[in-house]
One Martini backbone bead per residue (centre of mass of N, CA, C, O) as a GRO file, in nm:
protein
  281
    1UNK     BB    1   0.098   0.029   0.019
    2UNK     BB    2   0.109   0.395  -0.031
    3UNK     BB    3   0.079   0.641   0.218
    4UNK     BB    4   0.174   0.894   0.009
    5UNK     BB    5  -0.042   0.952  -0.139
    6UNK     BB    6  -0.274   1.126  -0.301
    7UNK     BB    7  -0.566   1.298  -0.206
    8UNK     BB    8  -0.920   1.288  -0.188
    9UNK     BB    9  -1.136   1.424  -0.219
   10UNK     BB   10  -1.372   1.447   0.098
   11UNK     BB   11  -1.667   1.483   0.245
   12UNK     BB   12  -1.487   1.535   0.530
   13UNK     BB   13  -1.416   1.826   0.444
   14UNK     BB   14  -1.554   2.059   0.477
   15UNK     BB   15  -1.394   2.286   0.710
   16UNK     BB   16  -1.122   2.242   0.607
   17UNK     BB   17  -0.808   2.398   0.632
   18UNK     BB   18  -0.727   2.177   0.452
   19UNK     BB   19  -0.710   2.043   0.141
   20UNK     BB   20  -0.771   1.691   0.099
   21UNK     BB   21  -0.877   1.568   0.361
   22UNK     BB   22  -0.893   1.339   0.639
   23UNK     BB   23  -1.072   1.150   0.858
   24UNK     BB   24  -1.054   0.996   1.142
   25UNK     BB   25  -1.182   0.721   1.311
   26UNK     BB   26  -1.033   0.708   1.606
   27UNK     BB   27  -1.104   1.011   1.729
   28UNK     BB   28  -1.177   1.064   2.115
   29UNK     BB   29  -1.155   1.362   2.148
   30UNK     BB   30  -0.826   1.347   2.314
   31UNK     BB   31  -0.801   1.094   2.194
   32UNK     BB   32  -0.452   0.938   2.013
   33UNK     BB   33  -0.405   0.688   2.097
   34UNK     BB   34  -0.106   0.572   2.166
   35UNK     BB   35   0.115   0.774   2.026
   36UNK     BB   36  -0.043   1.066   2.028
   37UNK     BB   37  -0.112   1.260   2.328
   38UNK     BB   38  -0.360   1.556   2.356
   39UNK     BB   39  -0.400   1.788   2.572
   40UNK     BB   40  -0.529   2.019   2.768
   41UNK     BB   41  -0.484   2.299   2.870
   42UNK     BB   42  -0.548   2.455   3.171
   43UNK     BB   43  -0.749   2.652   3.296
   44UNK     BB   44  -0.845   2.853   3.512
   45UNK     BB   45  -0.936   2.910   3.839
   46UNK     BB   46  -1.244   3.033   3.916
   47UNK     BB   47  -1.361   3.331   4.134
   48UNK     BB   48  -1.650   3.352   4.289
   49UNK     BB   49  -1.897   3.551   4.365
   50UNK     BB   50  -2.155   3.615   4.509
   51UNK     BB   51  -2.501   3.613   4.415
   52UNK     BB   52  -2.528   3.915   4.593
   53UNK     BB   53  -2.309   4.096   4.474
   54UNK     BB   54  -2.202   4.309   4.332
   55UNK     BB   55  -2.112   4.459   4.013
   56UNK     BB   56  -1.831   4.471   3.811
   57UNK     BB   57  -1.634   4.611   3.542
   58UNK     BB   58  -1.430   4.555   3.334
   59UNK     BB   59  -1.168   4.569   3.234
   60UNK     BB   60  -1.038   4.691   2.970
   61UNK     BB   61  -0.928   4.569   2.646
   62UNK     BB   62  -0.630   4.546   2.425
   63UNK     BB   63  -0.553   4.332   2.094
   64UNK     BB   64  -0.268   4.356   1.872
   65UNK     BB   65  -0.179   4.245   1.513
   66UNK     BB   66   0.134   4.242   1.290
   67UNK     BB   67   0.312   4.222   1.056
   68UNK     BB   68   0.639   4.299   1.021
   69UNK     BB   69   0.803   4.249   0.792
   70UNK     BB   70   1.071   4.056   0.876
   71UNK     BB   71   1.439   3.989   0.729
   72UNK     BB   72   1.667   3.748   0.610
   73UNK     BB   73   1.897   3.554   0.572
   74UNK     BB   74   1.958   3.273   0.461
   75UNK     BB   75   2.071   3.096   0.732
   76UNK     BB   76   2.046   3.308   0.939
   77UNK     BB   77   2.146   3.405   1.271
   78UNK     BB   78   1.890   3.530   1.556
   79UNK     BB   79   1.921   3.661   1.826
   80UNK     BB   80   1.642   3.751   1.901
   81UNK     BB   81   1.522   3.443   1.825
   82UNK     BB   82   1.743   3.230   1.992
   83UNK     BB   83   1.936   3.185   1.709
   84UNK     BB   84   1.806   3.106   1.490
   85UNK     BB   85   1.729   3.007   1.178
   86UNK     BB   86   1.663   3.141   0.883
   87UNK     BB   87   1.375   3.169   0.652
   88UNK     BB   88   1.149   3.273   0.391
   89UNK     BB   89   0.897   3.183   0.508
   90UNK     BB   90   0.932   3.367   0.769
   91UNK     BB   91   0.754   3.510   1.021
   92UNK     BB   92   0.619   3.790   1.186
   93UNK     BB   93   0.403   3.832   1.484
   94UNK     BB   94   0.284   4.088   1.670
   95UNK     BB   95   0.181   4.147   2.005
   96UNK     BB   96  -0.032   4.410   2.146
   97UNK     BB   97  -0.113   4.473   2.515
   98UNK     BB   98  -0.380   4.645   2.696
   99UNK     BB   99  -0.474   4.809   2.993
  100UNK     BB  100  -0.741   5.028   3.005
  101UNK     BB  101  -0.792   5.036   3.294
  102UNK     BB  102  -0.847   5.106   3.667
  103UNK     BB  103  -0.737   4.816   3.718
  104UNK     BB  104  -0.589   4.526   3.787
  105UNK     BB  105  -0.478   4.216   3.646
  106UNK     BB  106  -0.384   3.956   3.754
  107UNK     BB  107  -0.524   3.737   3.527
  108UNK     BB  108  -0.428   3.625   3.227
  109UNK     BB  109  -0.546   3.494   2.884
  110UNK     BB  110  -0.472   3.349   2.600
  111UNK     BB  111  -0.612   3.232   2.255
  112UNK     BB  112  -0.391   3.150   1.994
  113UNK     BB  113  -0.503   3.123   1.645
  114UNK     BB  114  -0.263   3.081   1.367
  115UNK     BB  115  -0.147   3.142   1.075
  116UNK     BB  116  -0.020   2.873   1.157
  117UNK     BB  117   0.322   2.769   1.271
  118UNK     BB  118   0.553   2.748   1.576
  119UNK     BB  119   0.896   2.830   1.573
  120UNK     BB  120   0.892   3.052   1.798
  121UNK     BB  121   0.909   3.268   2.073
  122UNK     BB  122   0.948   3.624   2.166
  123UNK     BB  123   0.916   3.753   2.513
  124UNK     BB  124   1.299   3.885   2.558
  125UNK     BB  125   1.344   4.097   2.356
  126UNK     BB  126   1.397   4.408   2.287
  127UNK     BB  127   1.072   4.414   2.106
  128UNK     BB  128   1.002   4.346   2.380
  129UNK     BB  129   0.711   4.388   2.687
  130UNK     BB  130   0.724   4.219   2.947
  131UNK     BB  131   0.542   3.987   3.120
  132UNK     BB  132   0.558   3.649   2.925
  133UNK     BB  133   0.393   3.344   2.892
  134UNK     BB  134   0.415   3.040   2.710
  135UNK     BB  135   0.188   2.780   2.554
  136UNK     BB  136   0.075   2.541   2.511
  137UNK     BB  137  -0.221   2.426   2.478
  138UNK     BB  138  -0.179   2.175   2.365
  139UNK     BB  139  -0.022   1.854   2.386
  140UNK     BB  140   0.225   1.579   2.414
  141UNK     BB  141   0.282   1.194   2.364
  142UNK     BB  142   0.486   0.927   2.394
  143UNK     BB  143   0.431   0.589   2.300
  144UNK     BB  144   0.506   0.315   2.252
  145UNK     BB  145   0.717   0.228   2.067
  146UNK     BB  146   0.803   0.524   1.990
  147UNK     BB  147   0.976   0.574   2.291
  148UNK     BB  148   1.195   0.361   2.160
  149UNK     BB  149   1.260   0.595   1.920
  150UNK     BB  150   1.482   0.774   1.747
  151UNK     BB  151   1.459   1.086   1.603
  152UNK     BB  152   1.658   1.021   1.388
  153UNK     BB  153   1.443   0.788   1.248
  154UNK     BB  154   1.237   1.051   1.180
  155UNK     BB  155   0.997   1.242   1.012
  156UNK     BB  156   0.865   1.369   1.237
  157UNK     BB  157   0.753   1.709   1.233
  158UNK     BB  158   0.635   1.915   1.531
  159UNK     BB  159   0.380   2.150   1.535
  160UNK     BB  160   0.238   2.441   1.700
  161UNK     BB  161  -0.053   2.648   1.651
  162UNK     BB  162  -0.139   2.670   1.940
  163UNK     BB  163  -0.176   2.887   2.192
  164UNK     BB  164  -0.079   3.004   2.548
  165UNK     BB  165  -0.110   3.344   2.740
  166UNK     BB  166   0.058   3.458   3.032
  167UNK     BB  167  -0.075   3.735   3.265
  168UNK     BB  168   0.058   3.921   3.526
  169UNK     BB  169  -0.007   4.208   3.710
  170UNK     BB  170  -0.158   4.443   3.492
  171UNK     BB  171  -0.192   4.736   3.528
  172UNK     BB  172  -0.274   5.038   3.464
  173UNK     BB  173  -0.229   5.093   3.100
  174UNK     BB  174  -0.051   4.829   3.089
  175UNK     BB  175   0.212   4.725   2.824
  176UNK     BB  176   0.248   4.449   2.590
  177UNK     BB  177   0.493   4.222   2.413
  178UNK     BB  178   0.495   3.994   2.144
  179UNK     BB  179   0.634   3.729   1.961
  180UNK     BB  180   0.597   3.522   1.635
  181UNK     BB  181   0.754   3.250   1.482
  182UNK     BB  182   0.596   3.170   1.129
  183UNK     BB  183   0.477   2.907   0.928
  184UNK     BB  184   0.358   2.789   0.573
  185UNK     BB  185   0.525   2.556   0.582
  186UNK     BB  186   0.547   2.206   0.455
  187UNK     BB  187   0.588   1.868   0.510
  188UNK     BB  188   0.625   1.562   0.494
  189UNK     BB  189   0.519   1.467   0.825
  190UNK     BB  190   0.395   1.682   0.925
  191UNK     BB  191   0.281   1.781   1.277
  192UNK     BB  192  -0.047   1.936   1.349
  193UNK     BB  193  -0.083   2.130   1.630
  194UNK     BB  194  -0.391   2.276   1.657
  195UNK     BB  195  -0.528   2.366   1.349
  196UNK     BB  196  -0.729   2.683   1.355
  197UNK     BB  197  -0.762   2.970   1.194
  198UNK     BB  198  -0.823   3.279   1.414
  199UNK     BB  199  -0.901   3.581   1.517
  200UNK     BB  200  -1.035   3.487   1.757
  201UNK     BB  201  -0.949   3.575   2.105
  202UNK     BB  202  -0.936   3.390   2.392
  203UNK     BB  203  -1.054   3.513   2.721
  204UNK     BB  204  -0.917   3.533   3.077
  205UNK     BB  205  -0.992   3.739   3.373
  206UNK     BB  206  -0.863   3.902   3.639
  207UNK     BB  207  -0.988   4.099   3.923
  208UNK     BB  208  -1.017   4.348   4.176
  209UNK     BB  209  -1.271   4.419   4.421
  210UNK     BB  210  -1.308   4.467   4.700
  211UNK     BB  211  -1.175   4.188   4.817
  212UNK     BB  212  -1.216   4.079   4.530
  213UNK     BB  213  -1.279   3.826   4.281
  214UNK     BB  214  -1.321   3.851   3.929
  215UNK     BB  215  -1.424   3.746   3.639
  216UNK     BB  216  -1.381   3.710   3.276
  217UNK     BB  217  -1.504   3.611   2.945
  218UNK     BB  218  -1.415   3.616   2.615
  219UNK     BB  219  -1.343   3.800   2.308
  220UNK     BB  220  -1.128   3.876   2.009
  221UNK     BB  221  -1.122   4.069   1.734
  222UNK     BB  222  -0.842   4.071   1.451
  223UNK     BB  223  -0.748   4.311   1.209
  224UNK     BB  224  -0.403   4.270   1.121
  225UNK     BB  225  -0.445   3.972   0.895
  226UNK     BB  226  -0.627   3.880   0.668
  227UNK     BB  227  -0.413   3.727   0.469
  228UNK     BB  228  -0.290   3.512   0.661
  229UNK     BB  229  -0.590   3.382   0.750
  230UNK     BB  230  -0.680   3.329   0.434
  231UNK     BB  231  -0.441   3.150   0.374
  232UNK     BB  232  -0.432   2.911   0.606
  233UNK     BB  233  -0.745   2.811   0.462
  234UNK     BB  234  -0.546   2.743   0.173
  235UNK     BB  235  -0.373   2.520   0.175
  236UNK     BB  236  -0.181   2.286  -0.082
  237UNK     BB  237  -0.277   2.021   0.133
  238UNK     BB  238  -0.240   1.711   0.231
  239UNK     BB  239  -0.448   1.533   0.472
  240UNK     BB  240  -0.460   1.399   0.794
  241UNK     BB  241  -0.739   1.412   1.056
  242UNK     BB  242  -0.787   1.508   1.385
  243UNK     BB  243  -0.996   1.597   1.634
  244UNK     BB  244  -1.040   1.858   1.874
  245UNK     BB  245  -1.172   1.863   2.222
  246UNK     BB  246  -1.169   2.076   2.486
  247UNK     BB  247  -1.266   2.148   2.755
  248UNK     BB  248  -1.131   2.473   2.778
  249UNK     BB  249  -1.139   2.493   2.443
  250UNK     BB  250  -1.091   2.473   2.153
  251UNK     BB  251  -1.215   2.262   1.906
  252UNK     BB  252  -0.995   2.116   1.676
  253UNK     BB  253  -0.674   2.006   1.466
  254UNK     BB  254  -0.493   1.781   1.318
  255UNK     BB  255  -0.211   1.708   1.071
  256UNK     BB  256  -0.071   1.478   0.836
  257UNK     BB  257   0.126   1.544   0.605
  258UNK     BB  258   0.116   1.360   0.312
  259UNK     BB  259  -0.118   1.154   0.404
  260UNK     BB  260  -0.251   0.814   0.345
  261UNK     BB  261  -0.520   0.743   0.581
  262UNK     BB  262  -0.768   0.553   0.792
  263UNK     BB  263  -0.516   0.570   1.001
  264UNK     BB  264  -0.290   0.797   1.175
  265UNK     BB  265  -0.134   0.550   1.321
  266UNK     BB  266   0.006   0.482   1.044
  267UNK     BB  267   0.117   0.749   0.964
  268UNK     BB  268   0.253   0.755   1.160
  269UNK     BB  269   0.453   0.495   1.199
  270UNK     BB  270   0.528   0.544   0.872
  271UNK     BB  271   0.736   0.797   0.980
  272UNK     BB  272   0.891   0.608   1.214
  273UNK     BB  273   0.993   0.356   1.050
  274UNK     BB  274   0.794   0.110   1.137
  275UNK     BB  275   0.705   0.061   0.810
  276UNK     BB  276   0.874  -0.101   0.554
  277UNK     BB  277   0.641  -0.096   0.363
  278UNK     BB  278   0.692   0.240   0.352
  279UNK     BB  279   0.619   0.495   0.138
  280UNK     BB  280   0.832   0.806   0.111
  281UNK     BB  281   0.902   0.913  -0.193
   0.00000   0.00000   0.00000
């Protein structure tokens, strides 16, 4: 059998934002059978007041992106991000955010589903301020056969798409800022954890109000890229689809590129070389 030749367009295509997917039916949930199981990272736990307690506005926020449109020499090692080799395909996309309220904001969550998926994050460099934390939303562990493979072995790299951004303690009107450097090229085998391109910014955050903590949970759509965003829901590439359902987080897919496979399971395996039968073109 073939595993990786290219398929075809598949009742499954639905929404799917990479054209010529195919769904798994093996995926239940958050579970990705054995071989790699994505976790939901959890929302923070909130802090409610009494349902007979005052009620304060929240604090107002404001968060803005924009491709930055800065390049560098292929192959050029970029001291600001972290050393990295920098390619021709890779953007820098800024998020700048503000509390424009009058109260403090103790903590903040953000989840950012990307046009693209995230190669770098960059929350240190010169151009950017403020303690800000990134996390994987999904996270992923390898477990049966594969853990006991060195990644030497394997085809498979792995890309996470979607963000979760932590920020504690942002005063009245303090602005903070990160880059993500981003890029929507991938090869066969490329395994996109979280693929689900959205304006929409999901936020949840607490504020203090006379001795008590309340909470806001909202979404913020941004409008500083929607070429970028309109670009990554029609990306060029056949892929099989897992898709993943959080607790307390976006709806989302996995994404397991250049594979034609009826289980994903077959797919990652064949990445992996565990089966000598599987052509990789």
């Amino acid at each position: 059998m073939d595993w990786f030749k290219k398929i075809k367009n598949s009742s499954s295509k639905g929404k799917s934002i990479i054209l010529g997917d195919r769904m798994s039916g093996a995926i239940i949930g958050l579970l990705l059978a054995v071989l790699i199981q994505p976790y939901a990272t959890a929302f923070m736990t909130d802090i409610y007041v009494r349902a007979d307690a005052p009620t304060y506005a929240a604090p107002p926020i404001d968060i803005e992106v924009n491709n930055q449109n800065v390049s560098y020499q292929e192959g050029k090692t970029v001291p600001d991000f972290g050393g990295m080799e920098w390619k021709s395909e890779y953007e820098v996309h800024r998020y700048d955010f503000q509390n424009q309220g009058n109260n403090k904001i103790s903590k903040l969550k953000l989840i950012i589903q990307h046009p693209g998926c995230i190669v770098h994050s960059n929350t240190k460099g010169p151009s950017v301020g403020g303690q800000v934390t990134v996390k994987n939303t999904f996270s992923y562990r390898v477990s049966g056969d594969l853990a006991t493979l060195s990644r030497d072995n394997s085809k498979l790299d792995v890309y996470h798409c979607t963000k979760t951004v932590v920020m504690r303690d942002i005063l009245p009107k303090e602005e903070r800022s990160f880059e993500f450097v981003v890029t929507q090229k991938f090869d066969q085998c490329d395994y996109l954890v979280a693929f689900s391109p959205d304006e929409k910014v999901q936020v949840r955050y607490k504020w203090p109000e006379r001795g008590k903590i309340y909470s806001e949970r909202t979404s913020i759509k941004m409008s500083g890229m929607p070429i970028e965003y309109q670009q990554s829901r029609n990306l060029p590439y056949t892929a099989t689809r897992a898709r993943l359902v959080g607790e307390d987080g976006p709806t989302t897919s996995n994404y397991l590129i250049g594979v034609n496979v009826d289980r994903i399971n077959d797919g990652l395996a064949a990445c992996y070389h565990l089966n000598e039968s599987a052509s990789t073109g």
